[in-house]
N, CA, C and O atoms as CSV, one atom per row, in Angstrom:
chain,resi,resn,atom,element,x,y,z
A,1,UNK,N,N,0.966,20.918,9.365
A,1,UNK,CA,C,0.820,19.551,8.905
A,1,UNK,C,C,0.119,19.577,7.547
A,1,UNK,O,O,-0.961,20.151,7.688
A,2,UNK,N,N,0.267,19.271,6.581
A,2,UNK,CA,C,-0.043,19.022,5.362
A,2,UNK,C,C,-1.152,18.205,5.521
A,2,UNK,O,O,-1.437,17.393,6.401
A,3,UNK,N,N,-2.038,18.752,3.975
A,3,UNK,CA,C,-3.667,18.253,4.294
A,3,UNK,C,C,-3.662,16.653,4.504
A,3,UNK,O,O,-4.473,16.205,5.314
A,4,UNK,N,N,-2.483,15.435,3.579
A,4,UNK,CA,C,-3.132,14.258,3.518
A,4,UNK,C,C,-2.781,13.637,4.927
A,4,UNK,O,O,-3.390,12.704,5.450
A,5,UNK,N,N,-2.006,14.118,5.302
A,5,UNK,CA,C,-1.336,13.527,7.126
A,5,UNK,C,C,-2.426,14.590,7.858
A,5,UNK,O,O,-3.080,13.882,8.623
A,6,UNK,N,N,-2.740,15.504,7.921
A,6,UNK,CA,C,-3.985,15.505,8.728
A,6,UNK,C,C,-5.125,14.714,8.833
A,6,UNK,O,O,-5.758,14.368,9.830
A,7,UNK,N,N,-5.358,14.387,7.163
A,7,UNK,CA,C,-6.801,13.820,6.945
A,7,UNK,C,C,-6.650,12.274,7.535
A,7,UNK,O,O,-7.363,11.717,8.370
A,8,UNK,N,N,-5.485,11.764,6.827
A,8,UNK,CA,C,-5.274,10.470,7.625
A,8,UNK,C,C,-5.554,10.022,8.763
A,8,UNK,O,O,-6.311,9.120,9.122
A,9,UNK,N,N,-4.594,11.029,9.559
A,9,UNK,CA,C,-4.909,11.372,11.205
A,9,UNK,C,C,-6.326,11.177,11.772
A,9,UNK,O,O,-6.938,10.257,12.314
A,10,UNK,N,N,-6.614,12.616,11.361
A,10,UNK,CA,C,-7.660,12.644,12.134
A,10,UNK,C,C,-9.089,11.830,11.555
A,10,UNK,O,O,-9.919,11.556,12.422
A,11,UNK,N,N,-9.362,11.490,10.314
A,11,UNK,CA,C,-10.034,10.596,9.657
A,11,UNK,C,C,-10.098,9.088,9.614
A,11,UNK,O,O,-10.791,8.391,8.873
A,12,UNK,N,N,-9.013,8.616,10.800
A,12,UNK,CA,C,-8.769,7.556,10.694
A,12,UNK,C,C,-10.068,7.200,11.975
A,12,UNK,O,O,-10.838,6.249,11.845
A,13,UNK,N,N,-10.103,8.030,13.019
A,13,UNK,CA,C,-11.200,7.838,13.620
A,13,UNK,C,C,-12.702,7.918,13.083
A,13,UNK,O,O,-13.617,7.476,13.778
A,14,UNK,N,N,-12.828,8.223,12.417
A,14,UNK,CA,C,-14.019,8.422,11.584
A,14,UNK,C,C,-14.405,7.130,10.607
A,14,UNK,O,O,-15.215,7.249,9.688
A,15,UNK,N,N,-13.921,6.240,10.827
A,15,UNK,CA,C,-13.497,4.855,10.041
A,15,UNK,C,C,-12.741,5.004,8.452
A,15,UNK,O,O,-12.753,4.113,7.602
A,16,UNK,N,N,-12.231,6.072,8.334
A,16,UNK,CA,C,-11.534,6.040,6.596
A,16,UNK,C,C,-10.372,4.961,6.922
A,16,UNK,O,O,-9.791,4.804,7.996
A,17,UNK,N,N,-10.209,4.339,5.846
A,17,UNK,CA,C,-9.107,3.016,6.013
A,17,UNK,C,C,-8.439,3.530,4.766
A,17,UNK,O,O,-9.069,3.865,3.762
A,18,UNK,N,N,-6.744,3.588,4.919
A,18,UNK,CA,C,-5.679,4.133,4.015
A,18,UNK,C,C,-5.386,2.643,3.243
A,18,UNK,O,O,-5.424,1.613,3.916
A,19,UNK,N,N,-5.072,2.597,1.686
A,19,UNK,CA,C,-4.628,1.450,1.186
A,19,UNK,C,C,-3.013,2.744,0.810
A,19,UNK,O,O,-2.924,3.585,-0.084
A,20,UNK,N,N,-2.346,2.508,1.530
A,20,UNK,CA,C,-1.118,2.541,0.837
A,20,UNK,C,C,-0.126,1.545,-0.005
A,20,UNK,O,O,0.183,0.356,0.082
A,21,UNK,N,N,0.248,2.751,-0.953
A,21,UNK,CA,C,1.168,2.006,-2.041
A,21,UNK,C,C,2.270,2.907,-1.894
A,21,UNK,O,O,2.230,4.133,-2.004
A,22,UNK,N,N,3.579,1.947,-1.549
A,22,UNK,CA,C,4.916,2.374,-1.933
A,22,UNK,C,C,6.100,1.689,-2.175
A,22,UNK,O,O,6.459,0.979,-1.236
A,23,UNK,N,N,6.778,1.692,-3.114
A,23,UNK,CA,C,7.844,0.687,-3.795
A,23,UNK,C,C,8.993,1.311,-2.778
A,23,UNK,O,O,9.984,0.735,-3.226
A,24,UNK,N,N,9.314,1.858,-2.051
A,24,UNK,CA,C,10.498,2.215,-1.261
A,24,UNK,C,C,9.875,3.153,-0.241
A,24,UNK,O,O,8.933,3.908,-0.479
A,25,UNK,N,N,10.555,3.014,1.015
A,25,UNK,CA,C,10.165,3.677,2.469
A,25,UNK,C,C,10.879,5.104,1.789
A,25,UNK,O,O,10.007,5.971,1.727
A,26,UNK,N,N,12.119,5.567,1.297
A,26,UNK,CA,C,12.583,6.566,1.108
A,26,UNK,C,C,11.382,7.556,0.059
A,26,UNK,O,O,11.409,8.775,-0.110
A,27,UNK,N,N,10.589,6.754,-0.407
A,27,UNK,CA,C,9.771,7.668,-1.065
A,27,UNK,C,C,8.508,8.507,-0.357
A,27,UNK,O,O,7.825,9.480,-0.677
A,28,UNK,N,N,8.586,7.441,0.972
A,28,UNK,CA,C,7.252,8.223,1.879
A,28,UNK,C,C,8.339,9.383,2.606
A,28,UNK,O,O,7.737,10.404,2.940
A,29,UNK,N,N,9.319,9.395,2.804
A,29,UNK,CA,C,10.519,10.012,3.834
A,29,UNK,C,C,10.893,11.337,2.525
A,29,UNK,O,O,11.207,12.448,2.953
A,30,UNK,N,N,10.845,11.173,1.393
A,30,UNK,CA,C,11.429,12.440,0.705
A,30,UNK,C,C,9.689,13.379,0.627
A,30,UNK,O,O,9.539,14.504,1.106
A,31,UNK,N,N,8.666,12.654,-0.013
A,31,UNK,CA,C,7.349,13.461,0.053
A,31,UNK,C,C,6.897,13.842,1.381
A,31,UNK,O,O,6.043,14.728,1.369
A,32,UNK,N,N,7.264,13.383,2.585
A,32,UNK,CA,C,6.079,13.846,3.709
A,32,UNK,C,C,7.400,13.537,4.761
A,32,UNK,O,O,7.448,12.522,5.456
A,33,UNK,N,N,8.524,14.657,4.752
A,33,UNK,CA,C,10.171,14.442,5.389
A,33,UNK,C,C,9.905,14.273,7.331
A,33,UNK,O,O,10.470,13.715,8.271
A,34,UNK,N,N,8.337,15.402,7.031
A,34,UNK,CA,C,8.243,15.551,9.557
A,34,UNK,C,C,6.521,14.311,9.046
A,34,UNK,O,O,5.613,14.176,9.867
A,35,UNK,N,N,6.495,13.956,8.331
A,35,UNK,CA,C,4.993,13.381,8.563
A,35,UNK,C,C,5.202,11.811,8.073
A,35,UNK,O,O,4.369,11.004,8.485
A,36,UNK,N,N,6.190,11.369,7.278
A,36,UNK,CA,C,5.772,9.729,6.491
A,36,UNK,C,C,6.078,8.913,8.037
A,36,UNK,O,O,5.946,7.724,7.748
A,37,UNK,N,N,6.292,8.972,8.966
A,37,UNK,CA,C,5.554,7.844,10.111
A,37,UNK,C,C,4.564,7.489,10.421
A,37,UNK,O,O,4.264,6.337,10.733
A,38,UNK,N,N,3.402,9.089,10.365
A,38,UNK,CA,C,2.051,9.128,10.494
A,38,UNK,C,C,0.986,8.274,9.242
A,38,UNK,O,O,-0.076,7.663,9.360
A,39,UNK,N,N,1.781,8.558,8.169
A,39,UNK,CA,C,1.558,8.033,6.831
A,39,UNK,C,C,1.300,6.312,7.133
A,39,UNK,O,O,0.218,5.735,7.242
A,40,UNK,N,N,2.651,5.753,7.218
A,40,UNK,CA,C,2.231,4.563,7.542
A,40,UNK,C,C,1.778,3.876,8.823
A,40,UNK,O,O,1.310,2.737,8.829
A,41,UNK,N,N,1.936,4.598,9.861
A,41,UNK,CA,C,1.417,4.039,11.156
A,41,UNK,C,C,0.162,4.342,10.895
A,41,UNK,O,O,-0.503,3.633,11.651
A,42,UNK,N,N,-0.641,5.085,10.163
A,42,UNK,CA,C,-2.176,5.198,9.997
A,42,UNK,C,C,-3.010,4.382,9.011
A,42,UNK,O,O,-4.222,4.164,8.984
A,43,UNK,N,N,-1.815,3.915,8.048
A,43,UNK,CA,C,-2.657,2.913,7.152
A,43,UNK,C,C,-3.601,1.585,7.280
A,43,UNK,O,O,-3.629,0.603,8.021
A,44,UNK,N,N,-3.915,1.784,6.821
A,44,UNK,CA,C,-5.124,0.036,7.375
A,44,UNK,C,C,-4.397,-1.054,6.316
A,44,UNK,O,O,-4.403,-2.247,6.621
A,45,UNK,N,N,-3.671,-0.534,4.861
A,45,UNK,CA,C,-3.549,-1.620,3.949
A,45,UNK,C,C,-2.172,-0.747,3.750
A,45,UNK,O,O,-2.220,0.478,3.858
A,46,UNK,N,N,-1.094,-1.342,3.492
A,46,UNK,CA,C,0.310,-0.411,2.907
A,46,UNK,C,C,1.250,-2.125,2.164
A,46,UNK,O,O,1.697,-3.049,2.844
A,47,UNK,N,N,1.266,-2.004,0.738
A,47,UNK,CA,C,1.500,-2.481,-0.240
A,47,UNK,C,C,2.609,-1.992,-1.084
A,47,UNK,O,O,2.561,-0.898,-1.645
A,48,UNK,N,N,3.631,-2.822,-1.176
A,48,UNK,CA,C,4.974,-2.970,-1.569
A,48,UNK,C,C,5.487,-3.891,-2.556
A,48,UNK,O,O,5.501,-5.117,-2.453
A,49,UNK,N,N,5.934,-3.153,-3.576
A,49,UNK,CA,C,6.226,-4.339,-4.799
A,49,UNK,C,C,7.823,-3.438,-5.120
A,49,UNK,O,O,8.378,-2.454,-4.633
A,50,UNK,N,N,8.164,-4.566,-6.365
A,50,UNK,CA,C,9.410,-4.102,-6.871
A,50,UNK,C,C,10.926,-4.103,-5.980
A,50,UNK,O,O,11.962,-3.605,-6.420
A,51,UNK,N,N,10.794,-4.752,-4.694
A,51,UNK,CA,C,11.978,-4.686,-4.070
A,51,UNK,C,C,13.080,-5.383,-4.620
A,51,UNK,O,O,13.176,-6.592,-4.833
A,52,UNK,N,N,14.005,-4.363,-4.852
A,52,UNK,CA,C,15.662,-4.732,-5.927
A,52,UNK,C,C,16.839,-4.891,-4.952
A,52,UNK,O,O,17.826,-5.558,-5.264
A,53,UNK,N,N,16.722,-4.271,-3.768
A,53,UNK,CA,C,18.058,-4.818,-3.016
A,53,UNK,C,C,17.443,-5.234,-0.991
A,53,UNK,O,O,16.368,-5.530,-0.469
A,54,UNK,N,N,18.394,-5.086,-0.658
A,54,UNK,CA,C,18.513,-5.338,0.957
A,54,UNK,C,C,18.180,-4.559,1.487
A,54,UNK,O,O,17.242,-4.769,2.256
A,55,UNK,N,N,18.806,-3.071,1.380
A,55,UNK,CA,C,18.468,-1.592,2.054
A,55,UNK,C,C,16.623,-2.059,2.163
A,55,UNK,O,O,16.033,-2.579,3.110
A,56,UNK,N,N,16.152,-1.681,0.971
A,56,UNK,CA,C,14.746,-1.562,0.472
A,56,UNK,C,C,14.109,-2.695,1.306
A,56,UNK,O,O,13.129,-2.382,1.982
A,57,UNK,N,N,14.566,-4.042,1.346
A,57,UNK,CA,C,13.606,-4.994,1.792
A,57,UNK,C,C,13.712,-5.154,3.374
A,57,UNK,O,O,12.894,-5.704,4.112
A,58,UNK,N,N,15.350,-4.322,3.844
A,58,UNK,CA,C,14.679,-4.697,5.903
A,58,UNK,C,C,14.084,-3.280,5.720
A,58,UNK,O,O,12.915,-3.332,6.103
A,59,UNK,N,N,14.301,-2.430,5.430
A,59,UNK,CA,C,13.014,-1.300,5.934
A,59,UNK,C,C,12.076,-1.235,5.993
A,59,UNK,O,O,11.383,-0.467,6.661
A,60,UNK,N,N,11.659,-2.454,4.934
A,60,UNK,CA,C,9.953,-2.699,4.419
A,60,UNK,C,C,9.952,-3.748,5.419
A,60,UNK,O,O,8.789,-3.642,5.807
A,61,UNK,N,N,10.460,-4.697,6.112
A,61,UNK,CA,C,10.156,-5.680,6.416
A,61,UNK,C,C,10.274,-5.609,8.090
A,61,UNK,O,O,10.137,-6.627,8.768
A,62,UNK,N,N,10.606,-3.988,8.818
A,62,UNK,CA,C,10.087,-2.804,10.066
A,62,UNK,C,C,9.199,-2.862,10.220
A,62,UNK,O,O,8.615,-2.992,11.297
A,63,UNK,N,N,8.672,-2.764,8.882
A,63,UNK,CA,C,7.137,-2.406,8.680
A,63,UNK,C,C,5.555,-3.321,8.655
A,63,UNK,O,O,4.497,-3.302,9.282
A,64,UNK,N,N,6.071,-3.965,7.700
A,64,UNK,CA,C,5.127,-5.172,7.395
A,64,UNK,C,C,5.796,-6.555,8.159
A,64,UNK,O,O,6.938,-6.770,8.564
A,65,UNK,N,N,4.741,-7.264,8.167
A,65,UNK,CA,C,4.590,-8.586,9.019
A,65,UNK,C,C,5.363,-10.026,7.855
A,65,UNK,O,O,4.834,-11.129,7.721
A,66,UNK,N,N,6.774,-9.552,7.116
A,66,UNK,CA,C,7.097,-10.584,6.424
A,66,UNK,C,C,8.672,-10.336,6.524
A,66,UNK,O,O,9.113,-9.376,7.156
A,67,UNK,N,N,9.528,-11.285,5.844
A,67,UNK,CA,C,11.028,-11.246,6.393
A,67,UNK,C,C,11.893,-10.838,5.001
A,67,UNK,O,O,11.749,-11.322,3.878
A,68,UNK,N,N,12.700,-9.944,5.376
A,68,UNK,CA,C,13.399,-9.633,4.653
A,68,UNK,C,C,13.745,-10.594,3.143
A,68,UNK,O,O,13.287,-10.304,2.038
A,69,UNK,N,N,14.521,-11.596,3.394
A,69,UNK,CA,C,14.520,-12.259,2.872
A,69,UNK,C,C,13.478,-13.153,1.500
A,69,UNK,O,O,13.747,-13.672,0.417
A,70,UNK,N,N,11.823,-12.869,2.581
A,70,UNK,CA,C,10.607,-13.514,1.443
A,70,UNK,C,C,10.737,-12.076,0.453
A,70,UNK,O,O,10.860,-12.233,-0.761
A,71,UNK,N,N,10.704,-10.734,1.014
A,71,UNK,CA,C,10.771,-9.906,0.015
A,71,UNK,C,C,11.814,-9.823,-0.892
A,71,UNK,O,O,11.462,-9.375,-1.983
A,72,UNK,N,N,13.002,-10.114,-0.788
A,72,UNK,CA,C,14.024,-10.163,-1.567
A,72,UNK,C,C,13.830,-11.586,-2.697
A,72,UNK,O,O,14.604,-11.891,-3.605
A,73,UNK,N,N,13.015,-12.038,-2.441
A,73,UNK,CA,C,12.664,-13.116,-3.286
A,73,UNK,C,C,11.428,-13.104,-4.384
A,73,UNK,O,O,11.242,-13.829,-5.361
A,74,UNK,N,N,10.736,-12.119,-3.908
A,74,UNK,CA,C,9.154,-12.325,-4.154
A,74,UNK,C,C,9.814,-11.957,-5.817
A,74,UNK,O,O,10.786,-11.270,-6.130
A,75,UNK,N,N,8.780,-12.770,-6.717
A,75,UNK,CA,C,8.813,-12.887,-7.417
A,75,UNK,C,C,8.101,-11.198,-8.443
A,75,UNK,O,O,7.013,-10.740,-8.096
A,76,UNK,N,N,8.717,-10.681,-9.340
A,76,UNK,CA,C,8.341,-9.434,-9.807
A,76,UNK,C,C,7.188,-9.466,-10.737
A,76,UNK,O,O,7.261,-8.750,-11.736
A,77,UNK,N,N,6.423,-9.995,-10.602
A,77,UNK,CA,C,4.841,-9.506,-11.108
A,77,UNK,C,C,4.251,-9.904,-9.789
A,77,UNK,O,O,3.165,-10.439,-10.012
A,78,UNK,N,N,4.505,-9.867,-8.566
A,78,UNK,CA,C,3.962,-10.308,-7.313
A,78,UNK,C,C,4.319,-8.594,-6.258
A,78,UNK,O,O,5.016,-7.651,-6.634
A,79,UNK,N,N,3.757,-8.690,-5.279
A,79,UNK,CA,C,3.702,-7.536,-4.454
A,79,UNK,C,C,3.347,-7.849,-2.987
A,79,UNK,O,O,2.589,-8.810,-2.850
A,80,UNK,N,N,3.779,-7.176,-1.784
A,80,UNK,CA,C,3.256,-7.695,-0.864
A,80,UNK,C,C,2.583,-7.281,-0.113
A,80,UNK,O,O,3.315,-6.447,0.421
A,81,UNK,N,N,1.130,-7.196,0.655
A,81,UNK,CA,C,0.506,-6.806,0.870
A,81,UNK,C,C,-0.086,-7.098,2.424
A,81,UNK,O,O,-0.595,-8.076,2.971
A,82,UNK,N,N,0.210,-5.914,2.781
A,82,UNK,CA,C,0.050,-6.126,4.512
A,82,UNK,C,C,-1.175,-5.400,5.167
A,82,UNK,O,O,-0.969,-4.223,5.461
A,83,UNK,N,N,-2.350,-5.881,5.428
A,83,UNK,CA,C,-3.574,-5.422,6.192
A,83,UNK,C,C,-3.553,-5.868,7.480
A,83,UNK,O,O,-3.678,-7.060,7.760
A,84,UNK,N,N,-3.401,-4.986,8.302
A,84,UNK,CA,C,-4.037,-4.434,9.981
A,84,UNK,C,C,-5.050,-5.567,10.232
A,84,UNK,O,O,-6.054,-5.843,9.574
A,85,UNK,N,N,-4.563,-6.150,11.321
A,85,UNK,CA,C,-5.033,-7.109,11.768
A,85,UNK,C,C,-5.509,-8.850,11.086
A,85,UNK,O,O,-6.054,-9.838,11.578
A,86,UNK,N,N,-4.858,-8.444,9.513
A,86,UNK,CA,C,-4.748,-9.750,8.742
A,86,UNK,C,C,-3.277,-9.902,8.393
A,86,UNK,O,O,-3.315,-10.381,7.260
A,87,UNK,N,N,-2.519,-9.817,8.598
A,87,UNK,CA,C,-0.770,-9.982,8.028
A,87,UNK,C,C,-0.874,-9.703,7.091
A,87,UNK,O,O,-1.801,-9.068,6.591
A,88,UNK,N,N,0.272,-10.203,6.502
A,88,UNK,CA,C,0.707,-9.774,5.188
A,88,UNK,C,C,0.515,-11.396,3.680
A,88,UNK,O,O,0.654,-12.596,3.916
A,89,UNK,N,N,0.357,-11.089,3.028
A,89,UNK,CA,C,0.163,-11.915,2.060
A,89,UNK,C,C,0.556,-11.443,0.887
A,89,UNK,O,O,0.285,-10.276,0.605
A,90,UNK,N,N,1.276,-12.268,-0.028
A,90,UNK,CA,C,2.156,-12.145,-1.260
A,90,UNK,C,C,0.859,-12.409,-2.571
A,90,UNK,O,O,0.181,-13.419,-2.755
A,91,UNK,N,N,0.853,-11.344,-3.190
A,91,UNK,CA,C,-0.591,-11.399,-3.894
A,91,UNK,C,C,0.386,-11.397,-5.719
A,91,UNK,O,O,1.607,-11.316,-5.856
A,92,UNK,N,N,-0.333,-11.477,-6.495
A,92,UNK,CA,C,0.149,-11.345,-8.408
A,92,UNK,C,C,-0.428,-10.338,-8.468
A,92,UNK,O,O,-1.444,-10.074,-7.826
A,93,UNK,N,N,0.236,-9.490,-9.392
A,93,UNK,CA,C,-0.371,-8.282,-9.890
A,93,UNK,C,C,-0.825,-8.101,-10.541
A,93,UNK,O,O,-0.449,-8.898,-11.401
A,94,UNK,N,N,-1.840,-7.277,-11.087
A,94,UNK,CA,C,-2.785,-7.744,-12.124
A,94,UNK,C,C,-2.194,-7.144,-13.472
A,94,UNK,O,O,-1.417,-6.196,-13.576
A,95,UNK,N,N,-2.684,-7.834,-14.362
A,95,UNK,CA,C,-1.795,-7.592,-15.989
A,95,UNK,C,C,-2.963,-6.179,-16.194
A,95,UNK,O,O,-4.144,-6.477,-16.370
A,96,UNK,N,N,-2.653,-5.001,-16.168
A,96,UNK,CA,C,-4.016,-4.270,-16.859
A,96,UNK,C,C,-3.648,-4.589,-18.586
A,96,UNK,O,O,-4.640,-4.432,-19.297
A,97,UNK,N,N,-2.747,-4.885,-19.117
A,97,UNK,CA,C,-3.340,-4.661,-20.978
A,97,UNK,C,C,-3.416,-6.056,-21.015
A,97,UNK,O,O,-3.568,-6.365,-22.197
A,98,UNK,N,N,-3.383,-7.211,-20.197
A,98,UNK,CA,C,-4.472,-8.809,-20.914
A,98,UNK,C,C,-5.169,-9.454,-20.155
A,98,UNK,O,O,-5.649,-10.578,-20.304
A,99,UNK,N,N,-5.258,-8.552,-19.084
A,99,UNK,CA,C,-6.658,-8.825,-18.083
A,99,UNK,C,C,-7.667,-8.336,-18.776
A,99,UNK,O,O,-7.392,-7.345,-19.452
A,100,UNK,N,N,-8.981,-8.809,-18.827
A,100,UNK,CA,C,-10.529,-8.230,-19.735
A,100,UNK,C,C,-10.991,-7.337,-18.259
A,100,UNK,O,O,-11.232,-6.130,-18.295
A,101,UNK,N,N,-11.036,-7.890,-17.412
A,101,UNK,CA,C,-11.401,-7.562,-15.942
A,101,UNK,C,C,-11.163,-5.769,-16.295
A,101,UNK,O,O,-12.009,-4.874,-16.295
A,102,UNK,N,N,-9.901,-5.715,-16.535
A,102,UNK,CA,C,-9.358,-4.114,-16.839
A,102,UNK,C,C,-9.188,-2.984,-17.607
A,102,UNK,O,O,-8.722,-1.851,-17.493
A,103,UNK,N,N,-10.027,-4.073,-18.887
A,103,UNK,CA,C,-10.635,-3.387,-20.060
A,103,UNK,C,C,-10.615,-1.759,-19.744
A,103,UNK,O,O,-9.736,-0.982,-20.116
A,104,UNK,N,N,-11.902,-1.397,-18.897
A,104,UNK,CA,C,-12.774,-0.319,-18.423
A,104,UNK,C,C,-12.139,0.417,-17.194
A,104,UNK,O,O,-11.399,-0.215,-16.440
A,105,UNK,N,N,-12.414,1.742,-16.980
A,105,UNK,CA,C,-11.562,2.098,-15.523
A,105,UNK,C,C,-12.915,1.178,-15.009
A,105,UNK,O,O,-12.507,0.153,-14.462
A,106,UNK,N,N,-14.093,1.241,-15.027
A,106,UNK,CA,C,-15.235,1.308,-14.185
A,106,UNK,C,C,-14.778,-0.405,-13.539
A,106,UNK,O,O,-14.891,-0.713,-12.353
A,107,UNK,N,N,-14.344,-1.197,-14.467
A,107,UNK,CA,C,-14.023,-2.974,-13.860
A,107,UNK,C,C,-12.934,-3.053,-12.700
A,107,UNK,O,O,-12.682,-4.115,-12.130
A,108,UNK,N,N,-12.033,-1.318,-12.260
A,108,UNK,CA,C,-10.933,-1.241,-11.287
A,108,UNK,C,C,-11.058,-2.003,-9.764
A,108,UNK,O,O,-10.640,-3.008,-9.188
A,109,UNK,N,N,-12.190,-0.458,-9.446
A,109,UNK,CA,C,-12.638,-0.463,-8.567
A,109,UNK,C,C,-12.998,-2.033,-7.666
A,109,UNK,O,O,-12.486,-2.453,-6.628
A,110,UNK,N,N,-14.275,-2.760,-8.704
A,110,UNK,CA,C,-14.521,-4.264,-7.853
A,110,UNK,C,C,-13.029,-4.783,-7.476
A,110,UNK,O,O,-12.794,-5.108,-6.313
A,111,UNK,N,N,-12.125,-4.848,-8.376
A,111,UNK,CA,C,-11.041,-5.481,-8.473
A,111,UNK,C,C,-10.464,-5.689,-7.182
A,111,UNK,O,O,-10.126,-6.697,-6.561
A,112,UNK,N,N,-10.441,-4.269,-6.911
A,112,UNK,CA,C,-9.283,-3.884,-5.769
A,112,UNK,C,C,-10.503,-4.263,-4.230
A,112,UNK,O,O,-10.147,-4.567,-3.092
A,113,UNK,N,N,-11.639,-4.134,-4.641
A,113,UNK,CA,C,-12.506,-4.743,-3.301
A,113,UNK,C,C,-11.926,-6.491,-3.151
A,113,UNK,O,O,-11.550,-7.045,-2.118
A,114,UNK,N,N,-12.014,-7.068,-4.531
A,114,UNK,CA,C,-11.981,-8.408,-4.299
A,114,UNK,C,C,-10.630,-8.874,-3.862
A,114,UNK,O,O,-10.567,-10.102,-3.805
A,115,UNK,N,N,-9.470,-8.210,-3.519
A,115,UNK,CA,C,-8.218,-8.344,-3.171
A,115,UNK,C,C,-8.150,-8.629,-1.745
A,115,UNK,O,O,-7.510,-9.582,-1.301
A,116,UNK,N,N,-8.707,-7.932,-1.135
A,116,UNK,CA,C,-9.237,-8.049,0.420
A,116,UNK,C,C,-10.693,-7.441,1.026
A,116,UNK,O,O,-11.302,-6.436,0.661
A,117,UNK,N,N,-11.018,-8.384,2.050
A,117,UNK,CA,C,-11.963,-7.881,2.639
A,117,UNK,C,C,-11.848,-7.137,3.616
A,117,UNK,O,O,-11.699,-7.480,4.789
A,118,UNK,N,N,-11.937,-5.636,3.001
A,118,UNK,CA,C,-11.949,-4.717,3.548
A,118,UNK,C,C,-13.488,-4.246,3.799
A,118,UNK,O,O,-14.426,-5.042,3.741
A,119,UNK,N,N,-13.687,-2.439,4.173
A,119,UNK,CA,C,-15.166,-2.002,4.433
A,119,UNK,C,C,-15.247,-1.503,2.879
A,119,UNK,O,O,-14.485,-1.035,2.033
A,120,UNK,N,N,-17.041,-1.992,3.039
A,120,UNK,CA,C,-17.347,-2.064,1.925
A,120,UNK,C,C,-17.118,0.132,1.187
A,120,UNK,O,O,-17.488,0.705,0.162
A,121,UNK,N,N,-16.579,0.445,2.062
A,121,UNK,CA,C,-16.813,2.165,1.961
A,121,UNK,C,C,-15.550,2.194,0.981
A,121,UNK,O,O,-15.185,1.019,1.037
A,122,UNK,N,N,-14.737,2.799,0.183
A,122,UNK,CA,C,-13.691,2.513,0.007
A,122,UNK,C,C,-13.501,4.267,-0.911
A,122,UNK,O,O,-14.278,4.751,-1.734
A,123,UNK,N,N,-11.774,5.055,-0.194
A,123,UNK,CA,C,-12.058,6.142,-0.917
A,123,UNK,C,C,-10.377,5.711,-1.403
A,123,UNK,O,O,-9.577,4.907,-0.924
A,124,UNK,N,N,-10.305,6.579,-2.474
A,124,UNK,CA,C,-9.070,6.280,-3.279
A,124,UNK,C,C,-8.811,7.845,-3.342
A,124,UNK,O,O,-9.638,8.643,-3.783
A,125,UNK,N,N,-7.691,8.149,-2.900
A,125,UNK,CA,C,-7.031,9.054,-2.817
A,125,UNK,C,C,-5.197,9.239,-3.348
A,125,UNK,O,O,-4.244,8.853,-2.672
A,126,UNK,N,N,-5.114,9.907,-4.676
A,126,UNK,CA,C,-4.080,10.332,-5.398
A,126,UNK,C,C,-3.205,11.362,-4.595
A,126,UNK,O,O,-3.765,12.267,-3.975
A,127,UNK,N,N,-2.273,11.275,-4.598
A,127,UNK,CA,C,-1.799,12.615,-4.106
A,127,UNK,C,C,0.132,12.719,-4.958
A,127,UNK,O,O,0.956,11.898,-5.364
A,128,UNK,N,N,0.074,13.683,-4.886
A,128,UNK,CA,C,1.641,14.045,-5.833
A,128,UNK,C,C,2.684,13.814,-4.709
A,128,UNK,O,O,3.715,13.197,-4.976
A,129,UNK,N,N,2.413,14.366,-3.258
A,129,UNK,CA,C,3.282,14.345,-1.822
A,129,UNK,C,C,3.608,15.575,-1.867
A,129,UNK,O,O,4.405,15.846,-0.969
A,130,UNK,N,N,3.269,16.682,-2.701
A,130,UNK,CA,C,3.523,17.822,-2.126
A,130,UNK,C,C,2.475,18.962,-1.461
A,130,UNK,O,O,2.923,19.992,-0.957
């Protein structure tokens, strides 16, 4: 099992909460081919923007608590955003070059707290998928 589907796993008991980001289910399915179920069945936050056709929006919409259809609509500087035990909610995305908020990396961080109330612990984790 590859380190970030372990850590997920087994870190999820430990209270780490996953904010996933992915513009297409096929992208968790080509990086993590025996593990992207664990990927998103472990997330606490998994966030979806950019949906361009049908394929893309019922797979996402398996997943998250919204209907095919609102995603095929959502408007493209908008994204949709589904937290564990709060549904899903259609949020704007933030402009980083004419937001001031985004000036700084250091102004990111609050940002993404003030999006949801999540735990105040919060780890951000990059990964390539290989």
């Amino acid at each position: 099992m590859p380190l970030l589907e372990q850590a997920v796993t087994l870190l999820r008991g430990y209270g780490l909460q996953v904010w996933s980001f992915w513009q297409d289910i096929e992208q968790v399915r080509s990086c993590y081919p025996t593990g992207h179920s664990t990927l998103v069945n472990n997330a606490t936050v998994f966030q979806t923007f950019g949906i361009s056709n049908s394929q893309m929006a019922r797979q996402l919409a398996e997943i998250i608590d919204i209907s095919q259809s609102e995603l095929l609509n959502m408007k493209p500087d908008h994204s949709a955003v589904f937290a564990r035990e709060q549904g899903t909610q259609k949020l704007r995305l933030p402009d980083y070059l004419k937001t001031l908020r985004f000036v700084s990396f250091g102004s990111v961080i609050p940002s993404l707290l003030d999006l949801r109330n999540l735990s105040a612990r919060l780890m951000l984790v990059f990964s390539s998928g290989t």
